[in-house]
C-alpha positions in Angstrom: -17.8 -19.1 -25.2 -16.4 -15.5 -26.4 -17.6 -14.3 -23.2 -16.1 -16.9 -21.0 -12.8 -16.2 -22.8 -12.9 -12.1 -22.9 -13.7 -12.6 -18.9 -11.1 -14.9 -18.1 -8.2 -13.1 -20.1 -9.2 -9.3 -18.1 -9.4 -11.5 -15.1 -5.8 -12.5 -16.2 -4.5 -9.4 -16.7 -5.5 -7.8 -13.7 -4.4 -10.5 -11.2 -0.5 -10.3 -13.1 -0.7 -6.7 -13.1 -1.5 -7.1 -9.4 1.5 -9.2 -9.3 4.0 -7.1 -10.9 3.3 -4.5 -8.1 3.3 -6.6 -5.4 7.1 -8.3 -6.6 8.2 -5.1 -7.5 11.4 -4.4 -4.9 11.2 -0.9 -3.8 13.5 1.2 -2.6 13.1 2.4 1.2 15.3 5.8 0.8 12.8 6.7 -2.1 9.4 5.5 0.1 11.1 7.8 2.9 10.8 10.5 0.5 7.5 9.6 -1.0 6.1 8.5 2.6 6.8 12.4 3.7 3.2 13.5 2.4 2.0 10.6 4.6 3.6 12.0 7.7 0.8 14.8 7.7 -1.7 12.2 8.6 0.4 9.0 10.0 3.5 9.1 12.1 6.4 6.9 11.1 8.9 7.5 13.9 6.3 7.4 17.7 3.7 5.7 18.2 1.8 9.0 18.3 -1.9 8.9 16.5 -2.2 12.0 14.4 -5.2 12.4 12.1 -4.6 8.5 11.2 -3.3 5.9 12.9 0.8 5.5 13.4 2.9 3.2 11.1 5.2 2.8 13.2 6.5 -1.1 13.3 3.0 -1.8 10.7 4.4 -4.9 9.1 5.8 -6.1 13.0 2.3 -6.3 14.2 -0.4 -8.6 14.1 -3.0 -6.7 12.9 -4.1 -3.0 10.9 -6.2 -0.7 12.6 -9.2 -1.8 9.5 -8.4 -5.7 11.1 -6.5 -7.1 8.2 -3.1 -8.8 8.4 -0.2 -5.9 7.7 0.9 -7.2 4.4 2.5 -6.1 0.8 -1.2 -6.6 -0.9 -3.5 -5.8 2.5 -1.2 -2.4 2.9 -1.5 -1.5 -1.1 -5.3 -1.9 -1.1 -5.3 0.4 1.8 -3.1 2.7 -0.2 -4.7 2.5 -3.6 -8.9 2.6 -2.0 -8.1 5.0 1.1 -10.7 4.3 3.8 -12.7 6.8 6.1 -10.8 10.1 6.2 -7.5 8.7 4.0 -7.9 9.7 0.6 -7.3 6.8 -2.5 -3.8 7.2 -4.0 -4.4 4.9 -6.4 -3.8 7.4 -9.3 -2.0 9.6 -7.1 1.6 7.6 -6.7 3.1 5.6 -9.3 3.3 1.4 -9.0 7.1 2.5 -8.6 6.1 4.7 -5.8 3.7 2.5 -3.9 7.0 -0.1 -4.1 9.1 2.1 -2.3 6.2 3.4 0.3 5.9 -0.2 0.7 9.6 -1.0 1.1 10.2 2.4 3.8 7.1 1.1 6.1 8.8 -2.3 6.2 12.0 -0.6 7.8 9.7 1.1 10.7 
């Protein structure tokens, strides 16, 4: 029964943790800003493929280059876990951060 109860309250914590990024409002001036490391690999403004793929209209289309749905938690995993040549920024940008980066690519 301890076990049950230890596994459901991390299981807790991490999906509201989760959460609280996700419903965090960001601020698009600020992901500009913060986005400007990502426009070594990604291109915000042309639809121009660089080293990765452009962002260009991301939450506008149907689907990511990996296949998934563009949204707030798809686009954060993809942020946080990197994939191929994109390094993880999980510990790199703050919640804050990834809330703004998140709020910019919504405005492309």
């Amino acid at each position: 029964m301890t076990k049950r109860v230890l596994v459901l309250t991390a299981l807790g914590a991490l999906f509201t943790s989760g959460l609280a990024v996700a419903q965090k409002k960001g601020d698009a001036a600020k992901g500009k800003e913060v986005f400007e490391q990502c426009g070594v690999c990604h291109s915000a403004t042309t639809g121009e493929k660089k080293m990765g793929p452009s962002l260009m209209g991301l939450f506008k289309k149907e689907k990511m280059a990996n296949g998934q749905k563009p949204t707030d938690s798809s686009v954060l995993a993809m942020i946080n876990k990197g994939k191929g040549t994109m390094p993880a920024f999980a510990d790199v940008l703050s919640a804050g951060e990834k809330a703004d980066v998140l709020a910019y690519l919504k405005t492309l």
